[in-house]
C-alpha positions in Angstrom: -1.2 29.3 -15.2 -3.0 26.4 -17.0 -0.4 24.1 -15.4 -2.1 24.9 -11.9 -5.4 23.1 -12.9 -3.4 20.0 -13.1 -4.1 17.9 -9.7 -0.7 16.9 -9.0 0.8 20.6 -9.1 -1.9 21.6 -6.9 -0.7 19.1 -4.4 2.8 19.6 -5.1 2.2 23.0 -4.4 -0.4 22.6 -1.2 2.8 20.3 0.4 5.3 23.1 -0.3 2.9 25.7 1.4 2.7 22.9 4.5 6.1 22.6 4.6 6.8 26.4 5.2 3.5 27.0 7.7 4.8 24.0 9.9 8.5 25.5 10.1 7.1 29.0 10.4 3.9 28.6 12.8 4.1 25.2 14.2 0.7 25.9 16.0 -1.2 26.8 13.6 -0.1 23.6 11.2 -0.7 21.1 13.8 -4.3 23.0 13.8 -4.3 22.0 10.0 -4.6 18.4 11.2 -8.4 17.7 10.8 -8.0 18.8 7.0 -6.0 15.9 6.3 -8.0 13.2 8.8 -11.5 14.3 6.8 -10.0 13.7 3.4 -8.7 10.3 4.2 -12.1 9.8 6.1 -13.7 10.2 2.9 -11.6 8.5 0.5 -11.5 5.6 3.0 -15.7 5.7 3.1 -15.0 4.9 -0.9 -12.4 1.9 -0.6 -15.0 -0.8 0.7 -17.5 -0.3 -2.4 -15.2 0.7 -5.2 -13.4 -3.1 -4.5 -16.6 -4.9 -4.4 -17.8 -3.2 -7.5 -15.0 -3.4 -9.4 -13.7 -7.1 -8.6 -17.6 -8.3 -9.1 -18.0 -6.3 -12.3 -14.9 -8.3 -13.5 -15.6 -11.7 -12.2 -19.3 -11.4 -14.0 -17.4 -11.4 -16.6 -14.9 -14.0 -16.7 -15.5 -17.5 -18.6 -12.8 -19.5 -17.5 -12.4 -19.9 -14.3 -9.7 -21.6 -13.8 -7.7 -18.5 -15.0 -9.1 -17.0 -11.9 -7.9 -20.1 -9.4 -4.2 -19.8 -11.1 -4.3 -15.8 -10.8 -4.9 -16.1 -7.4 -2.0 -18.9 -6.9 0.2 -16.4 -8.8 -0.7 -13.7 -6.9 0.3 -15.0 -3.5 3.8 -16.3 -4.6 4.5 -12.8 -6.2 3.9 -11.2 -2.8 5.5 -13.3 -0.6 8.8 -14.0 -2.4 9.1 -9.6 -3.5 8.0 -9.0 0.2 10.5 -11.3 1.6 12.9 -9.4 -0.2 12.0 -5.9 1.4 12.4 -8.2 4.6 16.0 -9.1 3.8 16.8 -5.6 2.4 15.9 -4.1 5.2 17.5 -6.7 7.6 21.0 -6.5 5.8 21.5 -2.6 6.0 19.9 -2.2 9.8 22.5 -4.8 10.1 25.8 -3.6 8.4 25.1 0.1 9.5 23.7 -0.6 12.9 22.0 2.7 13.4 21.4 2.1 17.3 24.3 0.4 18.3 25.8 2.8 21.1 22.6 4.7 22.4 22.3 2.1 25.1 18.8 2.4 25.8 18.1 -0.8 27.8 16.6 0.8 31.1 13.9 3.0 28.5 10.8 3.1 30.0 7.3 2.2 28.1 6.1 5.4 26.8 2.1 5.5 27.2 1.9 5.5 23.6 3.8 2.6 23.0 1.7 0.9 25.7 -1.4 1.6 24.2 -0.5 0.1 20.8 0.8 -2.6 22.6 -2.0 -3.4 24.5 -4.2 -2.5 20.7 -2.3 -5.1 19.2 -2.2 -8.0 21.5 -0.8 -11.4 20.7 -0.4 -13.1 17.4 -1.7 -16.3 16.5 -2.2 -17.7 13.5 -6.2 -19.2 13.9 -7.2 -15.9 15.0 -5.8 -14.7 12.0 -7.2 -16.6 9.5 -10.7 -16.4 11.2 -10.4 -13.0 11.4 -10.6 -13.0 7.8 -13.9 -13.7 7.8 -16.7 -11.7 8.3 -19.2 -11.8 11.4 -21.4 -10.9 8.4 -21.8 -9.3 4.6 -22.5 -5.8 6.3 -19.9 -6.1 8.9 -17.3 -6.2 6.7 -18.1 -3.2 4.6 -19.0 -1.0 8.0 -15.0 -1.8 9.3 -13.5 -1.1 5.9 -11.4 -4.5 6.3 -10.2 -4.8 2.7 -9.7 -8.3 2.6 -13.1 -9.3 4.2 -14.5 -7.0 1.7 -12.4 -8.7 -1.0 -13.5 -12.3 0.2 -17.3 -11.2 -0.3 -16.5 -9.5 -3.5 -15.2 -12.9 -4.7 -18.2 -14.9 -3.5 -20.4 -12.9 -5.1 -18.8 -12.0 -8.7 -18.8 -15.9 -8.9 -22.3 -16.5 -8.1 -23.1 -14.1 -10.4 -20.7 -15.3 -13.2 -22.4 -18.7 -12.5 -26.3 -17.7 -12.5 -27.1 -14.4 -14.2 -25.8 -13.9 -18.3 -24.1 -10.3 -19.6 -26.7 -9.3 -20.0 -28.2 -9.3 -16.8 -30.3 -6.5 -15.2 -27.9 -7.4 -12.2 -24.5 -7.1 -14.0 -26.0 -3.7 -16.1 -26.9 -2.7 -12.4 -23.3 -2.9 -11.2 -22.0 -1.3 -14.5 -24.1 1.6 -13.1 -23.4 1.8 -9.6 -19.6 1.5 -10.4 -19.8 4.9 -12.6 -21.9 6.4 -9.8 -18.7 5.5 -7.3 -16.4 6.9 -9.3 -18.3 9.8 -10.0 -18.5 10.5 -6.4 -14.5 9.8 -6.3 -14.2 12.6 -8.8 -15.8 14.9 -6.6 -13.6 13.7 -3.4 -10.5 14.1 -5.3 -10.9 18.2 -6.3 -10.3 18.4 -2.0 -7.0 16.3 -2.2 -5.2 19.4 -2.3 -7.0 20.7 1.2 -5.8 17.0 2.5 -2.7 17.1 1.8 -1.9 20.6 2.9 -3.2 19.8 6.3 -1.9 16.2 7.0 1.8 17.6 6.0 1.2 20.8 8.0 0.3 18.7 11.5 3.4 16.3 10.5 5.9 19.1 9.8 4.7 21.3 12.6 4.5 18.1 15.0 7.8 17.1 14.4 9.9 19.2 11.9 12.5 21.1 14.4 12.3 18.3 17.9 13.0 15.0 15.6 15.9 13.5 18.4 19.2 13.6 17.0 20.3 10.0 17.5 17.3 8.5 15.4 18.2 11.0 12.8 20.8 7.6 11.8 17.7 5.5 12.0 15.5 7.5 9.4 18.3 7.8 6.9 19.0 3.8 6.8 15.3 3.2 6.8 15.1 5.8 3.7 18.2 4.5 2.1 16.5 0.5 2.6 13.5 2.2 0.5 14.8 3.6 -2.3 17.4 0.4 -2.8 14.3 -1.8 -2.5 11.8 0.8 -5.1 14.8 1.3 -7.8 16.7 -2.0 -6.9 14.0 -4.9 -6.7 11.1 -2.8 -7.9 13.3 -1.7 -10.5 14.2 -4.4 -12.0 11.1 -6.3 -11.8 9.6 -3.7 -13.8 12.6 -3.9 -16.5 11.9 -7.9 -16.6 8.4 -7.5 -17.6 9.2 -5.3 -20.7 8.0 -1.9 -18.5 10.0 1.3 -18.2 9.8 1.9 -14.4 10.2 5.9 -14.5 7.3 5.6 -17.3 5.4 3.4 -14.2 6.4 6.4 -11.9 5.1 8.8 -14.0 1.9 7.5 -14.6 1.2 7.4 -10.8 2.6 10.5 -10.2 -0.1 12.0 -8.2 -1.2 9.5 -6.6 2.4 9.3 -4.9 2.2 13.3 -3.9 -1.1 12.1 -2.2 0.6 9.4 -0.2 3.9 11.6 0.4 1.1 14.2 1.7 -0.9 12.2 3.6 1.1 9.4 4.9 -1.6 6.7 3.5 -1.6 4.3 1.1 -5.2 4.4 0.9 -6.0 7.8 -0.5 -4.0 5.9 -3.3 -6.1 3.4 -4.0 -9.2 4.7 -5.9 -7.4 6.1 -9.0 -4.8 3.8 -8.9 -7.2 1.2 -9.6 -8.6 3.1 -13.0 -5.0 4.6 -14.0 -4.0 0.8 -14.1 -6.8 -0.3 -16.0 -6.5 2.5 -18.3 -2.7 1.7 -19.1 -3.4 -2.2 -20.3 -4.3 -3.9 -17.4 -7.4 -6.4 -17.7 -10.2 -5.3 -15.3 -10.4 -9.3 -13.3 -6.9 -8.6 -12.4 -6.7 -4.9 -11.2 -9.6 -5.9 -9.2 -7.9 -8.6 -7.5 -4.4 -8.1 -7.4 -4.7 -4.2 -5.9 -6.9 -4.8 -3.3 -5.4 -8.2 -2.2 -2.1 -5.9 -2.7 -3.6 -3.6 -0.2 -3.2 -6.7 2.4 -0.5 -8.7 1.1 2.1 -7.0 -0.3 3.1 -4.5 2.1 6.7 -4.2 0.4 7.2 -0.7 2.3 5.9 -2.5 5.9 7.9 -5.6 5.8 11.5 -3.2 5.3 10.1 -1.1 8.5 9.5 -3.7 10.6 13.0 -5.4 10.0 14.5 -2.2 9.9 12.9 -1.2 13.3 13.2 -4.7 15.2 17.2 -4.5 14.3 17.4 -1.1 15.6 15.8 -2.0 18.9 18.0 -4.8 19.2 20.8 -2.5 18.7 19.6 0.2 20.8 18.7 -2.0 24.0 21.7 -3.6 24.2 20.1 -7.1 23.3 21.6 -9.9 21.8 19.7 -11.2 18.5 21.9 -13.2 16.6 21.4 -13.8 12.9 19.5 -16.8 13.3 17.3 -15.0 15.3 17.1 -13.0 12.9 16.2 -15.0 9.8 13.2 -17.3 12.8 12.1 -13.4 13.2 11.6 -13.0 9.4 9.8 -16.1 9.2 7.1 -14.6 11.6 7.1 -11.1 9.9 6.3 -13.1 7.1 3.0 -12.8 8.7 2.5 -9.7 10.8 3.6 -7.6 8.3 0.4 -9.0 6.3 -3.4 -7.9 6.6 -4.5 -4.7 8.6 -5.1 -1.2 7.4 -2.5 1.0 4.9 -3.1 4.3 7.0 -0.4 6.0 9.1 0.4 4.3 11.7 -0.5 1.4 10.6 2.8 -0.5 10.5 3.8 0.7 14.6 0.8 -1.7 15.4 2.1 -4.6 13.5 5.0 -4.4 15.3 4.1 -4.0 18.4 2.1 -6.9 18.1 5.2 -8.9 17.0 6.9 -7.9 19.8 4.1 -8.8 22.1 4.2 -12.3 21.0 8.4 -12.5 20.5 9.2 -11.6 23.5 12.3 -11.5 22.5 12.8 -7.5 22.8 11.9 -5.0 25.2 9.0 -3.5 24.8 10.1 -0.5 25.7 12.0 0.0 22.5 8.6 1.0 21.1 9.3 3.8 22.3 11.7 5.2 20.4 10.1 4.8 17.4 6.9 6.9 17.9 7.9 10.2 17.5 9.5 9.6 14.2 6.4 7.1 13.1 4.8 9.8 11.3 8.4 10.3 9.3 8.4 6.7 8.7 5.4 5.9 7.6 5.5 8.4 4.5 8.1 6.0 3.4 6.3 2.7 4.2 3.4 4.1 2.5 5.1 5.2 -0.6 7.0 2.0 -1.0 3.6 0.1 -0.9 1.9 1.8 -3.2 5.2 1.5 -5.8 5.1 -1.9 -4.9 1.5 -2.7 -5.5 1.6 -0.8 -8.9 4.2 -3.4 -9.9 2.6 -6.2 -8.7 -0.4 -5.8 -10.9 1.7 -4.9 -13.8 3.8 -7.9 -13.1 0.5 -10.4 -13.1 -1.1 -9.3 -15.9 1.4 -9.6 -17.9 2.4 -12.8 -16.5 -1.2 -13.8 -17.3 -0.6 -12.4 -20.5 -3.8 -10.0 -19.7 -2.1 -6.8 -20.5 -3.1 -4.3 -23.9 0.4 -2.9 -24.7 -1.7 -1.0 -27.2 -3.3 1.0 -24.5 -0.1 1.0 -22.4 1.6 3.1 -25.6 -1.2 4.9 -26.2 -1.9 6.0 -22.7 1.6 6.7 -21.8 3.4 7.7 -25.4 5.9 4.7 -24.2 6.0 1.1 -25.6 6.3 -2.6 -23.3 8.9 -4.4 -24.1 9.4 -8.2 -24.2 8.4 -9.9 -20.8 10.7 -12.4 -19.6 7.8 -13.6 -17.5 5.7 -15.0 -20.5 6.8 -15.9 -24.1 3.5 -15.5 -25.7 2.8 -11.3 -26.7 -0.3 -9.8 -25.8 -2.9 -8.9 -27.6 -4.8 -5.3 -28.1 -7.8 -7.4 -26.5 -6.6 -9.1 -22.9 -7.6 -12.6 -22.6 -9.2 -12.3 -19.2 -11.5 -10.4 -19.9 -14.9 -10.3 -22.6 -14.8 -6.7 -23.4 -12.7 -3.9 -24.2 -11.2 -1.2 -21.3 -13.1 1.8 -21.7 -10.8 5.1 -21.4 -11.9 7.4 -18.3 -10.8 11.1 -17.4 -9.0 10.8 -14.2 
């Protein structure tokens, strides 16, 4: 019984309970919908000042910044070359299984779905992007939720305030504050994640569950299969080269993946994830800029779908893409697949707005792909969270910022040896001018 006051066995057991009302009473489940839309609604409300908190309450902090400037270089390499991989991963099996070849799906009509995120997403070019980035202004960016406008502002101000106001600023005290306030407030979100998760699976299952079409059933299973050979293949073994037992990783992040598997979202992740990764060694200046840059950057689980699912349309229409296609496609998903939200859905946009400036495929094939979205983006989402819990371990121990004292304690497991550094760590990360304080989560 005392088991059942743990929060991930009261998902664990909310997403069984889905499972059978959405096989059993398909109406009622997809009436459990608004459950799981009201919890993400509220834990997204959360994202936009938890990052700016956080990543200025570090950045007050910091002495030397160029530690900052070569985080931030280190950063962007680490997500484009482990991205890149997913990109490949993805690429090779959609290409040696070839999971629509045969279905012959040329002459497939636009569904209005697919037309509408087409028509959402629009072209793609690379000055809109970057000056999308920006902010029309400091409350914009927080009203939209945009992650990385918020984490652009965050940046500005943490080092204005590094540069004008001491430790012991009323300002940087006033922060201190506000940040326990938010995660306060988080605490008292997270006692409904059960409620979410029930009714986002129960919609999903009872959407879906027993009309899936047969001939993408090939589709899901190399899409899956591209996953877990990306999460225990690359992930894997990144984690193994920087001294950290993955299942340990897995294990420490536990609920947060039940959420994601529930919901479909990366970001009902996000909150916790930042404290849990604090909490197991990681300096504060780099869990609040890795994990929320993460959020935009390194979408490991969105780069495999969108290779995955631009092969199968190629496949399935009948098209000819050749591999050097192929490989000039990658180049450009080296891009969509960045930036945007982490919700459901989320990675469908992204490609149809490759698509709409490729050209190269039918549009059409969109629609092929949306009634098994919801299936694939639990994947995509689980996959990016993984992947973004690695990529912060990765860093700070690359920037030798990591406590193994606090990793062992929190987690009964020691680090190993990093074959990313040669120095060892210290109980006291170098980044940062203070000790991690231990929170409940």
């Amino acid at each position: 019984m005392k088991h059942l006051k743990k929060l991930h066995v009261q998902v664990l057991v909310a997403l069984v309970a889905a499972v059978l009302l959405g096989l059993l009473a398909p109406t009622w489940a997809i009436a459990m919908k608004p459950l799981g839309q009201a919890f993400i609604a509220l834990l997204k409300m959360m994202l936009a000042p938890i990052v700016f908190f956080t990543l200025v309450h570090g950045l007050a902090h910091v002495k030397d910044m160029r530690k900052l400037g070569r985080l931030g270089m280190k950063s962007l390499l680490y997500f484009e070359v482990v991205s890149t991989l997913g990109m490949v991963v993805g690429l090779v099996l959609v290409n040696l299984i070839q999971p629509g070849a045969g279905l012959h799906a040329g002459n497939l009509n636009e569904s209005a779905e697919a037309i509408k995120a087409t028509a959402s997403a629009g072209s793609i070019s690379v000055i809109d992007y970057l000056l999308g980035l920006i902010p029309h202004t400091l409350v914009d960016a927080f009203a939209k939720g945009d992650i990385i406008q918020v984490l652009i502002i965050s940046m500005l101000a943490g080092l204005a305030i590094n540069r004008v106001a001491g430790p012991d600023s009323l300002i940087v005290k006033g922060i201190e504050e506000a940040q326990s306030v938010l995660f306060k407030m988080l605490g008292f979100i997270m006692k409904l994640a059960p409620l979410g998760a029930f009714g986002a699976m129960a919609a999903a299952v009872g959407s879906y569950g027993g009309a899936t079409l047969l001939y993408l059933l090939k589709l899901i299973a190399v899409y899956y299969a591209a996953s877990l050979f990306f999460v225990f293949g690359v992930l894997g073994t990144i984690s193994w080269s920087i001294g950290l037992p993955f299942w340990t990783v897995l294990k420490v992040i536990r609920e947060e993946v039940l959420l994601v598997l529930g919901t479909a979202s990366g970001e009902v992740a996000f909150p916790r994830l930042l404290e849990k990764l604090k909490r197991t060694g990681c300096d504060e200046v780099v869990v609040g800029f890795v994990l929320p840059a993460g959020y935009s950057f390194n979408l490991d689980g969105t780069s495999i779908y969108m290779a995955v699912a631009i092969g199968f349309i190629a496949q399935a229409t009948d098209t000819p893409f050749s591999i050097w296609q192929q490989i000039g496609l990658l180049a450009i998903l080296s891009l969509t697949s960045k930036g945007g939200t982490t919700v459901a859905g989320g990675a469908f946009i992204k490609l149809a707005a490759t698509l709409q400036s490729v050209q190269s495929l039918p549009l059409g094939g969109l629609g092929l792909l949306f009634g098994i979205d919801r299936m694939m983006a639990t994947a995509t989402a689980l996959v990016n969270i993984v992947g973004n819990t690695i990529a912060v371990y990765a860093i700070a121990r690359w920037e030798g910022a990591f406590d193994v004292d606090a990793f062992k304690r929190e987690t009964g497991r020691s680090a190993g040896k990093c074959l990313l550094r040669a120095p060892s760590e210290t109980a006291v990360p170098p980044c940062a001018d203070r000790q991690l304080h231990s929170q409940n989560l």
